[in-house]
N, C-alpha and C positions, 0 to 999 in steps of 0.2 A: 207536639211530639218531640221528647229531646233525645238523642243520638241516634235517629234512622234517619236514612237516604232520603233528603224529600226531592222529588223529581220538578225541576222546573217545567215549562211549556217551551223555553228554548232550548232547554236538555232532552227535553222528549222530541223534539221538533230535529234534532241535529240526530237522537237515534236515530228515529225512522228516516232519516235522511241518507244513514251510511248504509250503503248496499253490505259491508259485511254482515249484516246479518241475513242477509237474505242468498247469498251466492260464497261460492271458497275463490277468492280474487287470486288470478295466476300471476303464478313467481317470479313470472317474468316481468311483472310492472312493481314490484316495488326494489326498495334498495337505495343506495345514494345517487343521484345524479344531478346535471346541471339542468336546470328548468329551461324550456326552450321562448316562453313568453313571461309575460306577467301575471298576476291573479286575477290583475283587471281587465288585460286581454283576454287571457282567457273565459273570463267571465261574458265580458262584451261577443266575442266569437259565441259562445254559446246558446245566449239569449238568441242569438239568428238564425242558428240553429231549430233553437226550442220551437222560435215561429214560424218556421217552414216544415218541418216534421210534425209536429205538434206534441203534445209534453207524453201522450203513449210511445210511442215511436223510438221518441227522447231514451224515457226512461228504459224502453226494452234493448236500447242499443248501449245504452251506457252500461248496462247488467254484462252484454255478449262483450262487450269490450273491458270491463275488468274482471269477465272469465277466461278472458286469451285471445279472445276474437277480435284482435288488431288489425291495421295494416301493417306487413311482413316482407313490401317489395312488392306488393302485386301491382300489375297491370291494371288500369281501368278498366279495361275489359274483364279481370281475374275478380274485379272488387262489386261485390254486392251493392245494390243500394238499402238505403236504411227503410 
């Protein structure tokens, strides 16, 4: 096939990976800022995550949190568990 899109398996694999298409991510998370870790902390931090919630959990909380449903100052007491 010469000049259409061919979709690799890591191009498909990083679609389905970006929640944009599945939620409208709130405006309040993007924009410039200064990162507060690294990519590999963050990544590290997360995998710990992943294994104590487990990857449903994960993923339904990652969706509420880049539709708005952040931490905003609340109290432990004010903050849901996941």
């Amino acid at each position: 096939m010469s000049g259409g899109n061919l979709l690799t398996v890591k191009g498909l694999t990083k679609a389905l990976i970006n929640p944009f298409y599945a939620i409208t991510i709130h405006e309040g998370l993007y924009g410039e800022h200064d990162p507060l870790v690294s990519k590999d902390e963050w990544v590290g931090a997360n995998m710990n995550v992943l294994k104590e919630v487990g990857p449903e959990a994960y993923l339904r909380t990652l969706l509420n949190v880049l539709e708005g449903d952040y931490p905003k100052g609340q109290t432990d007491e004010e903050e849901e568990d996941l």
